[in-house]
Structure formats: C-alpha cells, structure tokens
N, C-alpha and C positions, 0 to 999 in steps of 0.2 A: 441580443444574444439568444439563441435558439436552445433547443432544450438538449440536456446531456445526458446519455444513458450511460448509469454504472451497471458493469456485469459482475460487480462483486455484492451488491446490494441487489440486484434487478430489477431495477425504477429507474425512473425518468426524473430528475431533478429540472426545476425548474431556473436553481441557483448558478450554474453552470460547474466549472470545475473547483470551486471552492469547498462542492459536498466531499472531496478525498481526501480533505484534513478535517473534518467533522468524526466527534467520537462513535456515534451510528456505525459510519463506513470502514472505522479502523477497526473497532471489534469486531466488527465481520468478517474484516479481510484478516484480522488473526487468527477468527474460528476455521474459515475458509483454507487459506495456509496450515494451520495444524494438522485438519484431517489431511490434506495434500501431502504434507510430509508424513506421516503414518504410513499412507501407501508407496512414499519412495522409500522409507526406510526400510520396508517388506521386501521392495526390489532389492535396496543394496545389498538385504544378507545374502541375496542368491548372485552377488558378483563374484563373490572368491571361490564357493562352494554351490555351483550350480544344478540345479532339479529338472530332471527329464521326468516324465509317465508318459504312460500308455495312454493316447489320445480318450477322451470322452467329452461329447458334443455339450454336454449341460455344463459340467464343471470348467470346459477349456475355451470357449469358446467367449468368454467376458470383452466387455469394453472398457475402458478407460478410457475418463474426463480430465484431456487435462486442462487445466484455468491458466494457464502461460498463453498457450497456443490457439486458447479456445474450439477445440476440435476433439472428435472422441478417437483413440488409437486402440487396437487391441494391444490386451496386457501380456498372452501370451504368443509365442512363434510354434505352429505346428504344421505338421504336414499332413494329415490324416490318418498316419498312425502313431504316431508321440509327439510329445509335447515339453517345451523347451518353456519352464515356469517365468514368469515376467519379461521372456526375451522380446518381445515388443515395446513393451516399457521402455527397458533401458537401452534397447537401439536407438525407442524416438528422443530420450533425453540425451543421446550424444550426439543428437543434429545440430548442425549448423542454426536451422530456423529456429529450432527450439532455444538454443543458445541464445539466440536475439530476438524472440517474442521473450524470454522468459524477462531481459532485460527490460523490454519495453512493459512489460505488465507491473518490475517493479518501480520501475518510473515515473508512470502513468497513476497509480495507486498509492505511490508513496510508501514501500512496504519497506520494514529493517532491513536494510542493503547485508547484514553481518551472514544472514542464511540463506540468502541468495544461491551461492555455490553450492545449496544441499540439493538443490534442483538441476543439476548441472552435472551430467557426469562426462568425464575424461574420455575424449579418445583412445587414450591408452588401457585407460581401466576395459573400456570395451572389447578393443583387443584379446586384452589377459581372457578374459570373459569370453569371447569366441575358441580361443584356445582352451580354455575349460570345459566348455560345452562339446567341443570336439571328442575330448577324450570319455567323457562321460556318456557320450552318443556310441561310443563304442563299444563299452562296457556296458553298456544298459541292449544295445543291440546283441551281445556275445549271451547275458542271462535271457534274455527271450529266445533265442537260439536251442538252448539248453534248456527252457521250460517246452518247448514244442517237442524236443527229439523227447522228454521223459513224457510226455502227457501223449506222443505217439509210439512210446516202447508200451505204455499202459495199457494204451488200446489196441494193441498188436498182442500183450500178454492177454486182457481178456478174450479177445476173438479166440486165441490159439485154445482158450479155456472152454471159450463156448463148445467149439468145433468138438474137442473132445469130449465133453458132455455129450453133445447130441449124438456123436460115433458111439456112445457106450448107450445110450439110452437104444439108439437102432440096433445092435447087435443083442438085448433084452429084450425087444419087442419083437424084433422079426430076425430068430435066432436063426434061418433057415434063408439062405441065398436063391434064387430063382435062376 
C-alpha cells in the first residue's frame, strides 16, 4: 500500500487510510471544522440582511480557504467601487461542486454527518440573498448620490465664498479702476 496524504493533518501517513479514525486526525478535523464554521456563520448573518461599502483594496479584497473544495475563493463580490460583504462566500457555497466536494470531504474524513448542511447553503436562500443585495445596491447607490451632490454644493458654496473674498479684498486694494 503506498503512502496517504491527509489534508486535514498535512502529513503523509504511512498507515494508509486507517489514520482518519485515529484520535490525532479527528481532533484536528474538529479544530479544523470549528474555525470553518465561524466564518460560514459570519457569511450567514449577511443572508437575510446584507452589507454593501464602498470598495477598499486592503479591507475587500481577502481570500478564503475553503477545506471542502480545497481551493482558495474570494469572500467578497466587488466591482471596483462597492463591495457586496461575503458575496463570494456564499455564491461558492451554493454550488453544485461545492455541494459535492463538501460531501466527499465528509466521507473521506469521517466527519459528524449532523453539521454537514451548515456548510451547504440553499439555492433558494441565495436567491432571497441576490434580491436583498439588489435592493440594498440601490439604496447605498441613491446615499452616495446625495453624499456627492452635498460634498459638491460645499464646494460650490466655498468657491462662491472665496470668489467674494477676493472681489472685496481687489476693490481695497486697488480702489481705482484703470
């Protein structure tokens, strides 16, 4: 028998597949699993009530590992100027692939079938979730709309201020027209 590499461990056993019911690789793949569902439970709060900003390269631009797929996905959806919070996430957990590597990872590993489905989101939730972000891409476009027209009535009110300053300082300084 040849050697077997766990990617929940990251070794090479030389036992073959008998190391995925050994205590080693099961507390791992619970430590492993735990942090993983921490960051899908982060995605699902932004299913029902979803988070737009205003793009920023450092904060928006993260990857995410996931351990189903073994592949890194970005975690959010942007376009270069806002940014749709975990919409990467939770697209790639409504895929099809993902549906069926996530199975084969807990098969493969041995892992409690009972929270399986917390890795798994719904078609339909996704859905809901596109139509949420819909409306919220709206309203987040309408208040950026209205922060530009006040931030260029500002500076339409300073110039007109300047302007008159300096008309009053010229007609002080050089009271006498040419």
């Amino acid at each position: 028998m040849g050697a077997f590499y766990c990617s929940v461990c990251r070794q090479t056993t030389f036992t073959g597949k008998g190391h995925i019911f050994g205590k080693s690789h099961q507390s791992r793949l619970r430590v492993v699993l735990l942090k993983f569902l921490e960051k899908v439970k982060e995605a699902r709060r932004t299913l029902k009530k979803p988070e737009v900003e205003k793009f920023d390269p450092i904060k928006h631009n993260q990857t995410f590992w996931c351990y189903c797929c073994s592949c890194e996905i970005q975690r959010n959806v942007t376009d270069g100027n806002m940014t749709v919070l975990y919409g990467g996430l939770l697209e790639h957990m409504a895929t099809a692939d993902h549906r069926k590597n996530t199975h084969k990872f807990w098969w493969e590993n041995k892992a409690h079938p009972k929270i399986r489905d917390k890795f798994i989101v719904a078609e339909e939730e996704t859905e809901k979730f596109k139509a949420e972000v819909s409306k919220v891409l709206e309203s987040f476009v309408e208040k950026e709309d209205d922060y530009i027209k006040e931030a260029a009535d500002h500076i339409r009110a300073q110039e007109k201020h300047r302007q008159e300053v300096l008309q009053s300082l010229s007609e002080v300084c050089f009271p006498w027209k040419l």
